[in-house]
N, C-alpha and C positions, 0 to 999 in steps of 0.2 A: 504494500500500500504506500509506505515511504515512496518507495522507487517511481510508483504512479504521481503522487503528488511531484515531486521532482522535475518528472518531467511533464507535466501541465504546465508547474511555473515559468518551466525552460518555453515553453509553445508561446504559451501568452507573453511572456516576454519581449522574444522575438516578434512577437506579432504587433505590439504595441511599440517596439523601435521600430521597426519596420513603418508603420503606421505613420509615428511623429517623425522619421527621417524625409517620409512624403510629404510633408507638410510643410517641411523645411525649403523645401527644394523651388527654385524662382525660376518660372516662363519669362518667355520671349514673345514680340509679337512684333509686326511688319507691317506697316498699310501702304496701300497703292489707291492710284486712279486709274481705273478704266472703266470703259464703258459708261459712264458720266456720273462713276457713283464709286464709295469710296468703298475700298474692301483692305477689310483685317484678316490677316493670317494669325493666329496664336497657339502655340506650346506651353504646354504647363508643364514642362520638365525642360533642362538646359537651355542652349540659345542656340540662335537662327543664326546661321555663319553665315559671312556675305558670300560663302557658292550659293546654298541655299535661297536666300533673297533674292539672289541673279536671277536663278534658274526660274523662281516663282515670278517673279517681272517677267522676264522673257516669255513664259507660260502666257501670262494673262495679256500681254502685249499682240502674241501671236494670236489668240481667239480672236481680242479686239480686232486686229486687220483680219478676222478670216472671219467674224459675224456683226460687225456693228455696220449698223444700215447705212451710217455716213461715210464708209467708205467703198470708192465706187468697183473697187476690186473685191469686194468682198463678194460671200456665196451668197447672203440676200440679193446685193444689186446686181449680181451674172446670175441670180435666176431670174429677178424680174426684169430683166431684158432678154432674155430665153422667145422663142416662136412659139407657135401651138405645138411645133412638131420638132423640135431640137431637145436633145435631152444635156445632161450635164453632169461631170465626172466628178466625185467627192473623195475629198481624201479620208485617210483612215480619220484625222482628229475631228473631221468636219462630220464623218458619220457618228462616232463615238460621241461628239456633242448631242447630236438630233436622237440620237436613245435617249440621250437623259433628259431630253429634252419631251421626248414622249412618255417616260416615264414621271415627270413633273406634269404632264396634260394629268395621266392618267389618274396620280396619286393626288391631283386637286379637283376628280372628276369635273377636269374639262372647265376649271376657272382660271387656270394658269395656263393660256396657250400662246408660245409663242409665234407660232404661224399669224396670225391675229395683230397686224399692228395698230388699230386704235388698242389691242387691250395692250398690249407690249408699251404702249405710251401711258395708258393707263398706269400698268405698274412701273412706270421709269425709266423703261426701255428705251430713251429716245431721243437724240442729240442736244432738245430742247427741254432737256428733266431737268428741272429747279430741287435739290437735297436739300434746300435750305425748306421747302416748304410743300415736302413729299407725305402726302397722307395716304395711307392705305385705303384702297380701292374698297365701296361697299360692295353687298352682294348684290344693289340694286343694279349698282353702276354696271357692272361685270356683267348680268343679264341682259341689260339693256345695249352693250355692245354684241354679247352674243348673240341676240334676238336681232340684230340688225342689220346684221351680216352674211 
C-alpha cells in the first residue's frame, strides 16, 4: 500500500509540474494585411522565427494574388472573363482553396458562400471593406442576398 501511495504522489506530481510548466510557457503571435483585413497568426508555446513569418506572409500574399477580386490576374477575374464555352486550369493551391471553400458553404448551410459576391462584400470580402466599421452580416441580410440572386 506504501508503494501505491508513493507512486500516486510521484503521478500527480508530475502531473501538476507538468501542468504549471505549461502555464509558464509564452506565445508568439504575427499579424499581417491581406485581403483588406487584418489577420493574427498565434502560438501559445515558443516563438514564430522570422523563417516562419516569411513563409506565413509569403502564404497569404500568394492567395491574395491568386483570389482577391482586385487583382486582374487573379482566378476570380480569369474566370469572369472566361466564354460560355472556354474552360480554365486551377492549380493544386487554387483547388485546395475552393474545398474549403465549399466546405465553409456547406458547414454554414449555404450562408457563407463565397461564389456570391454581394454576400463576399457583405462579409468583407471586398476591396472596399471599411475594418474600422465591419458588422456582422444578419440572417436577414444574408437571405435577402440569397433570395436575390
Amino acid at each position: 500500500m506504501k508503494r501505491f501511495i508513493s507512486i500516486l504522489i510521484s503521478v500527480v506530481t508530475l502531473l501538476l509540474a507538468s501542468f504549471f510548466a505549461g502555464c509558464e510557457s509564452q506565445g508568439d503571435y504575427a499579424a499581417f494585411y491581406n485581403f483588406t483585413t487584418q489577420i493574427h497568426v498565434e502560438v501559445y508555446t515558443g516563438k514564430l522565427s522570422d523563417e516562419v513569418r516569411t513563409q506565413i506572409k509569403d502564404t497569404l500574399n500568394e492567395l491574395e494574388d491568386a483570389f482577391s477580386i482586385s487583382k486582374s490576374t487573379s482566378l476570380p477575374a480569369r474566370f469572369n472573363a472566361l466564354q460560355q464555352s472556354q474552360t480554365i486550369t486551377l492549380t493544386q493551391k487554387e483547388k485546395d482553396v475552393i474545398e474549403k471553400a465549399f466546405w465553409g458553404y456547406e458547414f454554414t448551410q449555404g450562408r457563407f458562400n463565397p461564389a456570391v459576391y454581394p454576400l463576399s462584400t457583405l462579409w468583407g470580402f471586398a476591396s472596399n471593406f471599411n475594418k474600422d466599421n465591419f458588422v456582422k452580416p444578419t440572417t436577414d441580410q444574408i437571405d435577402q442576398i440569397l433570395t436575390s440572386n
